[in-house]
N, C-alpha and C positions, 0 to 999 in steps of 0.2 A: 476782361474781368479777372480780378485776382480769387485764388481762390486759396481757400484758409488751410495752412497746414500747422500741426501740431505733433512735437516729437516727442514723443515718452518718457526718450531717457534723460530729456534737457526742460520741460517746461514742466512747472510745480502741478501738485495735483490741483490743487484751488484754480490753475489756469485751463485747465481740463475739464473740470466742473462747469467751467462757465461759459465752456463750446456744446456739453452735452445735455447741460441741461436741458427740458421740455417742459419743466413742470405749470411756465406759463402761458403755455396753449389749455389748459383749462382755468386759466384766470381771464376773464375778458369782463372789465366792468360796461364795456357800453352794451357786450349781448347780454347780461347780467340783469340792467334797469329793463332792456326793451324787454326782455323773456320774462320778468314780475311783473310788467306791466298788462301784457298781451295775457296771460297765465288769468291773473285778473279779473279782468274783461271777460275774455270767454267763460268764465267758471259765473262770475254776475247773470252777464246776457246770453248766454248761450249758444245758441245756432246761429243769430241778428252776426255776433262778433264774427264767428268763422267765418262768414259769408264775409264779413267787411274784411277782415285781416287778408282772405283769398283773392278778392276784388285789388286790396291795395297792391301786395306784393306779387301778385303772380295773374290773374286772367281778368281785367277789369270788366267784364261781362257776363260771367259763370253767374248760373242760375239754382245750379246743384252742387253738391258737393257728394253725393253719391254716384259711383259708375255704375251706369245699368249693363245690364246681361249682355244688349244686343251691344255694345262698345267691349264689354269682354269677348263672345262670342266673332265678334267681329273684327278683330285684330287680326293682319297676317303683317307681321315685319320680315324684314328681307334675311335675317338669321335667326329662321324659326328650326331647321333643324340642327344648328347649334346651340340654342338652348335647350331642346330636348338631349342634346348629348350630356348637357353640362348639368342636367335637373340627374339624369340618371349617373352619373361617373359622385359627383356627391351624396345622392340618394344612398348607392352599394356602399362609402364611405363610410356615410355615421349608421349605416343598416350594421355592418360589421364594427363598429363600434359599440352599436349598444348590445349585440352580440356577449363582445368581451367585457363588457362594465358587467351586466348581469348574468355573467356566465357565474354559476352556482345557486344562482336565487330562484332559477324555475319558471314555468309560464305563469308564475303568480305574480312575479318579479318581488320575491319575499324571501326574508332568510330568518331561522330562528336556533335559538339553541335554548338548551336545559338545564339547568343548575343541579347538584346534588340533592336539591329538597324539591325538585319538580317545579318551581318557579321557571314559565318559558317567556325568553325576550328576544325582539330580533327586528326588525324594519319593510316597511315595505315600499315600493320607489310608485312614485303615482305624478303621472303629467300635470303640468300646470293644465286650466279649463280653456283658459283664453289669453291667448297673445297678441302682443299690435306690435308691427314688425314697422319702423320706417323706413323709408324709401328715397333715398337723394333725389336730387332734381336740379335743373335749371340750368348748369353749363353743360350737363350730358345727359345720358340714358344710362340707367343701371339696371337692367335684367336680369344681371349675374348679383344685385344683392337683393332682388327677389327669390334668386335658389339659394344663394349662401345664407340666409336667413331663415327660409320658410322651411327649406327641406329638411333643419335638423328637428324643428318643432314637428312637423309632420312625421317625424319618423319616432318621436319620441311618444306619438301620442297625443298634443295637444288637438283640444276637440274641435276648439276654432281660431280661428285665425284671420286676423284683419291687420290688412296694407294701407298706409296714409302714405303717397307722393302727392310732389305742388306739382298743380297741372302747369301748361305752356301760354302763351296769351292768349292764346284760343279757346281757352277753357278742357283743353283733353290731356289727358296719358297718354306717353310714348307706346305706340304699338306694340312694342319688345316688352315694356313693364305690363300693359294687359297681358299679351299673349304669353307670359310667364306666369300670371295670377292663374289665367285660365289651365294652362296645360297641370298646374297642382291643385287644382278643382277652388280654388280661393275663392269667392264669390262677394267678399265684404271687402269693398275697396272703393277709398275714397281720396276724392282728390287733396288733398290740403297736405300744405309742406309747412316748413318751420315751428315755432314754437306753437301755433293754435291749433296745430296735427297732435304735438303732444297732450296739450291743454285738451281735446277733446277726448282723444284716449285716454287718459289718466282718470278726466273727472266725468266721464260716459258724457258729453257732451255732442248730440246729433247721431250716437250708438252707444250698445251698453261698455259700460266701463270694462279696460282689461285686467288683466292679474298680473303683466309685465309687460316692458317694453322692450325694445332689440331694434338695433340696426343703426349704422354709422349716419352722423348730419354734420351740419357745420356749428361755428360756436354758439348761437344762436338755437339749436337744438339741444345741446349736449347743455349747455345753459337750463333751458328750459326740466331737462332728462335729470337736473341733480337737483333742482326744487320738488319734481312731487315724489322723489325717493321715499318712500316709505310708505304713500299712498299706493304706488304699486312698486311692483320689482323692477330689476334696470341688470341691463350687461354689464360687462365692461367698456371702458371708457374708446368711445374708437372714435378718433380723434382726425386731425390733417395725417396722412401717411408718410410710414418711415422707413427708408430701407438704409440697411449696415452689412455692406460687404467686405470678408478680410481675405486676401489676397497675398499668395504666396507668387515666386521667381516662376512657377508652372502656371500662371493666371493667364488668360488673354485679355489683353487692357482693354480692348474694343467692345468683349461681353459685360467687364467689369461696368465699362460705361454706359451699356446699354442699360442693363442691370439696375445701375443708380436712379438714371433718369427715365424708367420706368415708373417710380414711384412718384419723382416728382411732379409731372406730368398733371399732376391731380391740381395742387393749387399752389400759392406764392408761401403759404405759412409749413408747407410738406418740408422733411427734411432729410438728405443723405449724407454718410457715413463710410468713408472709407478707409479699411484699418490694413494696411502695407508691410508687407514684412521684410523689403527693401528699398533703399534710396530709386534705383533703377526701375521695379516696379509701379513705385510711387509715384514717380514723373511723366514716365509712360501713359499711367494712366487718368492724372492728371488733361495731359495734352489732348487725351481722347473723350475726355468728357469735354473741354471747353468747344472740340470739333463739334463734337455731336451736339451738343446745345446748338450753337451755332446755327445749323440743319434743322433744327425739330422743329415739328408743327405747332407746340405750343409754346414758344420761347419766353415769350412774359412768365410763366408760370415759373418755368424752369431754371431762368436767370435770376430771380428774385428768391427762390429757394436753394439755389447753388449760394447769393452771397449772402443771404440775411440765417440760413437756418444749418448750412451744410459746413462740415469739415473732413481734412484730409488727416492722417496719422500714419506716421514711422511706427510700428512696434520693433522691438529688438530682438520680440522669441513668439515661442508662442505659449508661453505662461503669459505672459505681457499683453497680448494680440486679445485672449482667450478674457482677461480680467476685465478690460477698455469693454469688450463687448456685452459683458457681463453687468456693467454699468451704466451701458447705455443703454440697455435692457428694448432693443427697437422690435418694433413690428415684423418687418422681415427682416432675415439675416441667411445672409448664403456664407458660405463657406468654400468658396472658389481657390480648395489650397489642393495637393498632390493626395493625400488620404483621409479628406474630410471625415471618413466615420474614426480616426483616430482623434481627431480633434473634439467629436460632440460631447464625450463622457462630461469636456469641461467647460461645456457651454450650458448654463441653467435661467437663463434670461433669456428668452424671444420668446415670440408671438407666435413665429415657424421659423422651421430650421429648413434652409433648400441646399442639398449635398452636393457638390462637385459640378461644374463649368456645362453640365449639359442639362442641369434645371431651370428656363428661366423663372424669374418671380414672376412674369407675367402670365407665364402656365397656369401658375399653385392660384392668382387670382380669380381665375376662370375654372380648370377643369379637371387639374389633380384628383379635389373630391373635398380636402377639409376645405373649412369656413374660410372665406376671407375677414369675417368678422374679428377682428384684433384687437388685443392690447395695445395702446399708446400710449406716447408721454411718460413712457418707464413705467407703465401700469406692470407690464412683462414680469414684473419682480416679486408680485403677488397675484395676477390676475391672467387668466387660460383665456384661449380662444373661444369664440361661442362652437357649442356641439352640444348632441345630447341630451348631458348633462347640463346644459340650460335648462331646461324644461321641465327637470323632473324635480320634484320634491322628494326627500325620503321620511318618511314619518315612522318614529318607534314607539313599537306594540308589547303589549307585556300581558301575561296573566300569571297569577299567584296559586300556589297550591296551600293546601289547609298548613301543610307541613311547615311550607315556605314561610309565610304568615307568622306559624309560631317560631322559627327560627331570626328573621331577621325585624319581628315588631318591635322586641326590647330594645334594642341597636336604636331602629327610629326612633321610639319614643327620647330616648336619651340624648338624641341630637338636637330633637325636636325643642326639647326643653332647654337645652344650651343656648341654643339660639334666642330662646326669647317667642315660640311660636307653639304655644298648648294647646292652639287648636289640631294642631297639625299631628302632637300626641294624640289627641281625642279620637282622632279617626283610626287608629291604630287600635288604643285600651277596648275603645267600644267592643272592636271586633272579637280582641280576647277574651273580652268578659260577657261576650254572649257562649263563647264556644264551652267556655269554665261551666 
């Protein structure tokens, strides 16, 4: 297999552009028509559809689409005390995260201030009521995006919370995804995957409607996840996964490799990123990733994403190294050089940043503590990790003093009328010419 390298200080930027781009992993027209189509249906027929779309693609004999108590209760998976390690190590995470976001605002979680005329304004941060968190399925078990999802809503406060994964042919949930539901007291969890998991959430179909959705699918969900935007709320776009590592002369080509094909490991559409601050390093680490493919246990995944989605890059500096990565704006990004924290000031694009040759990415997936909830597809450049701050609303509060009123009414009124909008004066005069 050949694998794509691109040099900096020799191929034009437009050549560049068109290794890094991602931006058409959220264009998919065939999950596009089936996700209108399925979206549809369910929202027409209701519960008939989910039961059929669940029969078609995933347990042709499923009876329910609800999991009962005794199948949550009942779940022991063979690494049930590492996901209790991994609910807690994330849990202390965004627990001192919302610490420091609302550090100032009080157990009200409220801030206000005062104007010279006694006018008081200021916000207060208030959990969303209810979340629908999805849940992958089908080629594997994801447990760890039942904690990296549920536990930042839970700590923010949301009241309820409900899991959609596609059962197996058997009609059940991987033991690990109940016995994660259970261990964070989740109790509303149903089976259904792809877009009629959305369709059901979105439009309270077979449960009441949620207030937002969360959690990574394939295009076929994320399809489905930007038709009913608006109907309810949505993360950020978390997409096939991406890892970008930039690698200085002090790197080990063998972690680097590792490193890469950690991410890809996922599917054929994932993409890797390696940005070389040497010819020598470069090659090196080249050789070591086509060894290790080679070896892996998912090699179709990993060879289809090595030639159709991945690239190699020469930088010259690390101005150069620092820009490439800033543009390709990935999901993870390690920083496998000699003093990575000199280099972060100038890194503003990732999803996370993992320091120096003794973090793997596959840790920060599982048990660091942040989300693995991510930006994709260069979302990085506008859009955060899920945390938190997903969940809370902040809504601003105001009250006016007699003072206030007479000080800043004639200002209104005068805008008001500019504009073209006298009702909006009215509500103002009224007030003065009751006080007169």
């Amino acid at each position: 297999m050949r694998l794509r390298t691109v040099y900096l200080d020799a191929d034009t930027p437009s050549a560049v552009e068109s290794v890094i781009n991602r931006q058409s992993t959220l264009l998919n027209e065939e999950a596009e028509r089936a996700a209108q189509k399925i979206l549809e249906q369910v929202r027409f027929l209701g519960e008939s559809a989910l039961l059929d779309y669940t029969r078609k693609f995933d347990a042709p004999d499923i009876q329910s689409i609800k999991v009962t108590e005794q199948e949550l209760s009942g779940a022991q998976p063979t690494v049930a005390e590492e996901i209790r390690l991994a609910i807690a190590r994330v849990r202390r995470f965004h627990e001192e995260q919302m610490r420091v976001v609302l550090e100032g605002w009080g157990s009200e979680r409220a801030w206000a201030f005062e104007d010279a005329h006694g006018n008081r304004s200021g916000q207060r941060a208030v959990p969303i009521r209810r979340v629908g968190v999805y849940v992958p399925g089908g080629k594997a078990d994801y447990p760890s995006s039942v904690v990296m999802n549920c536990v930042p809503a839970l700590v923010a406060g949301v009241e309820q919370v409900v899991v959609c994964c596609p059962p197996n042919r058997d009609g059940c949930l991987p033991p690990s995804v109940l016995f994660a539901c259970a261990e964070l007291g989740i109790r509303e969890v149903y089976k259904l995957g792809g877009a009629q998991a959305i369709a059901a959430m979105a439009f309270g179909i077979g449960m009441e409607r949620v207030d937002k959705i969360v959690g990574p699918g394939n295009a076929y969900v994320n399809a489905a996840k930007r038709m009913v935007w608006g109907l309810v709320g949505l993360d950020c776009y978390a997409g096939p996964s991406e890892a970008c590592i930039v690698a200085d002369d002090g790197a080990n080509p063998e972690w680097v490799a590792a490193d890469l094909l950690t991410q890809l490991e996922h599917s054929e559409d994932c993409a890797g990123f390696v940005i070389a601050l040497s010819e020598d390093i470069l090659e090196r680490v080249k050789a070591e990733v086509l060894e290790q493919a080679e070896s892996a246990p998912r090699p179709d995944a990993i060879v289809a994403a090595l030639r159709d989605h991945s690239a190699f890059f020469l930088a010259p500096d690390r101005e150069e190294a620092c820009a490439l990565a800033n543009r390709i704006a990935p999901e993870h990004l390690t920083l496998m050089v000699r003093v990575p924290e000199e280099w972060l000031p100038h890194i503003r694009c990732a999803g996370c940043v993992y320091l120096g040759d003794q973090t793997p990415q596959s840790v920060g997936d599982y048990l660091l503590g942040p989300s693995h909830t991510l930006p994709t597809a260069r979302a990085a450049r506008f859009a955060s990790p899920l945390s938190v701050l997903e969940f809370l609303k902040v809504m601003s509060v105001s009250r006016m003093s007699e003072a206030g009123l007479h000080a800043l009414g004639p200002s209104t009124i005068a805008l008001a009328e500019s504009e073209g909008f006298p009702a909006h004066a009215e509500g103002v005069k009224k007030r003065l010419a009751k006080e007169e």
